[in-house]
C-alpha positions in Angstrom: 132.1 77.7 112.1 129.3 77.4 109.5 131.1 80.0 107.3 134.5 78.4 107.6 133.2 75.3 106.5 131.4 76.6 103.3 134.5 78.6 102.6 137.1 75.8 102.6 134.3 74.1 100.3 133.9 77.2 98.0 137.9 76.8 97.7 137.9 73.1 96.7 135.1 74.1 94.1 137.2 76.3 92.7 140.5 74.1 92.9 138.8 71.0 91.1 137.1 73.1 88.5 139.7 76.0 87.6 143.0 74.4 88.5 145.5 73.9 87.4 145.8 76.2 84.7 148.4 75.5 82.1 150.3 77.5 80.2 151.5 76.3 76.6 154.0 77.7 74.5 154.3 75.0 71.2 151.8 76.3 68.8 151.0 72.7 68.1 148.7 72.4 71.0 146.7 75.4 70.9 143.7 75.6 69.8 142.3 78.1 67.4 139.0 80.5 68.3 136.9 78.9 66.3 137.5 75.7 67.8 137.1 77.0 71.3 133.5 78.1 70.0 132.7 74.4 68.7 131.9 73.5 72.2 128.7 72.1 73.9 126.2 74.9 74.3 123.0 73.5 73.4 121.6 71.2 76.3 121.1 67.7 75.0 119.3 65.6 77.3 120.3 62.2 77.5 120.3 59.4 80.6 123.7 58.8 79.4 124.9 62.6 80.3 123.4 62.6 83.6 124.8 59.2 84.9 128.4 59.6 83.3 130.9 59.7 85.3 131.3 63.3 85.1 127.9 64.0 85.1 127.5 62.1 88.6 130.6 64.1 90.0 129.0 67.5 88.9 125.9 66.6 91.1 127.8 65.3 93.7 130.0 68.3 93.5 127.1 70.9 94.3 125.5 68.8 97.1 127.5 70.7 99.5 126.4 73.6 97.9 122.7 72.9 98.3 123.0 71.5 102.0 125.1 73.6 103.5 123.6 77.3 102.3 120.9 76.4 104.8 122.9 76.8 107.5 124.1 80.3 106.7 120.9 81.9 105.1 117.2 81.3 104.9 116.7 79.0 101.3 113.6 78.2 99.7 113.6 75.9 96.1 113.6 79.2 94.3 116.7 80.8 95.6 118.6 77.3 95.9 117.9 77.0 91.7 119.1 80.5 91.2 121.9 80.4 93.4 123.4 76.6 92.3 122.6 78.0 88.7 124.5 81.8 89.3 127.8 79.7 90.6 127.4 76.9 88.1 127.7 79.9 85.5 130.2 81.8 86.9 132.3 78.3 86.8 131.6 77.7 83.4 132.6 81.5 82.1 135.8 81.0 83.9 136.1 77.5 82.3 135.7 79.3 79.3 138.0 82.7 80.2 140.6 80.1 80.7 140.5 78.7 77.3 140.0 81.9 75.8 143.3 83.0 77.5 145.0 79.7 77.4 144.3 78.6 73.6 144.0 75.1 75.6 140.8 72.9 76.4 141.9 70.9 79.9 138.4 72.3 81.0 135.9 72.4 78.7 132.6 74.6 78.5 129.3 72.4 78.9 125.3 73.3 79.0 124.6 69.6 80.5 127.4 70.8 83.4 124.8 73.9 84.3 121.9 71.4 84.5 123.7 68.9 86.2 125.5 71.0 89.2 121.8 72.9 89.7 120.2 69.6 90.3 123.2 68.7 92.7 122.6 71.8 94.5 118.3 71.0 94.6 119.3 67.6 95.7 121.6 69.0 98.6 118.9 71.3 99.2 116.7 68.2 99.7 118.7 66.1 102.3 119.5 69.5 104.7 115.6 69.4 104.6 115.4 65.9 105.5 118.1 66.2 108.1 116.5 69.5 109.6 113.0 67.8 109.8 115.3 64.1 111.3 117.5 66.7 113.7 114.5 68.3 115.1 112.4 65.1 116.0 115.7 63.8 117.9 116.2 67.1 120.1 112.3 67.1 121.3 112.1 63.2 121.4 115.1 63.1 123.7 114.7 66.5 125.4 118.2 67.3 124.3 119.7 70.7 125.6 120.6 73.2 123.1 124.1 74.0 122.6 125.3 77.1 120.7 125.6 74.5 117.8 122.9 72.9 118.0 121.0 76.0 118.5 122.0 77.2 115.3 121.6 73.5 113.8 117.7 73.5 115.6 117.1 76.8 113.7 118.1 76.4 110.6 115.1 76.5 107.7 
């Protein structure tokens, strides 16, 4: 059940960050290579970055991420940075494939998007922790039997 759940959310990822991908024949709208290369690669920290509107979606976007890998394999800090990071990359090169291919920038390649959907993926790390530790307390204060669920839930970490 755990795995179906991440899967449908893996396939949402990929729908709001790839799709959809236009095609444009009028010359007039395409961009040239060298413009597709004048694009944000050099983080710029700034409050204003992380509590924009997109910025705040890209977090929220990789809470999922960082909450529900504890359910399906054993996480520490480490591996939750790397892994947020490795699919936060693999987003932005096919962000960037696209316009390549495309000659269009309806998604545009962004360093502060890396840093932003890690941190959402640390911070969804931080609540399954919280909700572990929460879950736990409740099960032993109330002597509640373990399902296969819950078993899996109780677990978990």
């Amino acid at each position: 059940m755990f795995f179906s759940i991440f899967y449908i959310y893996l396939l949402y990822v990929f729908r709001f960050t790839q799709l959809p991908i236009f095609i444009e024949t009028n010359s007039e709208f395409l961009m040239s290579y060298s413009e597709i290369f004048q694009y944000n690669l050099i983080y710029m920290p700034s409050i204003y970055e992380m509590t924009s509107p997109a910025g705040i979606l890209n977090i929220l976007l990789f809470n999922p991420f960082g909450f529900g890998l504890g359910f399906l394999i054993k996480v520490n800090f480490k591996k939750i940075i790397f892994l947020g990071f490795s699919l936060s990359l693999l987003i932005e090169l096919l962000q960037f494939l696209n316009m390549m291919l495309t000659r269009l920038s309806y998604r545009t390649v962004n360093v502060n998007d890396l840093i932003n959907n890690t941190l959402g993926a640390v911070i969804g790390f931080i609540l399954f922790i919280i909700f572990i530790k929460i879950f736990k307390k409740i099960v032993v204060k109330h002597e509640i039997p373990l399902g296969r669920i819950t078993k899996h839930i109780y677990e978990a970490k």
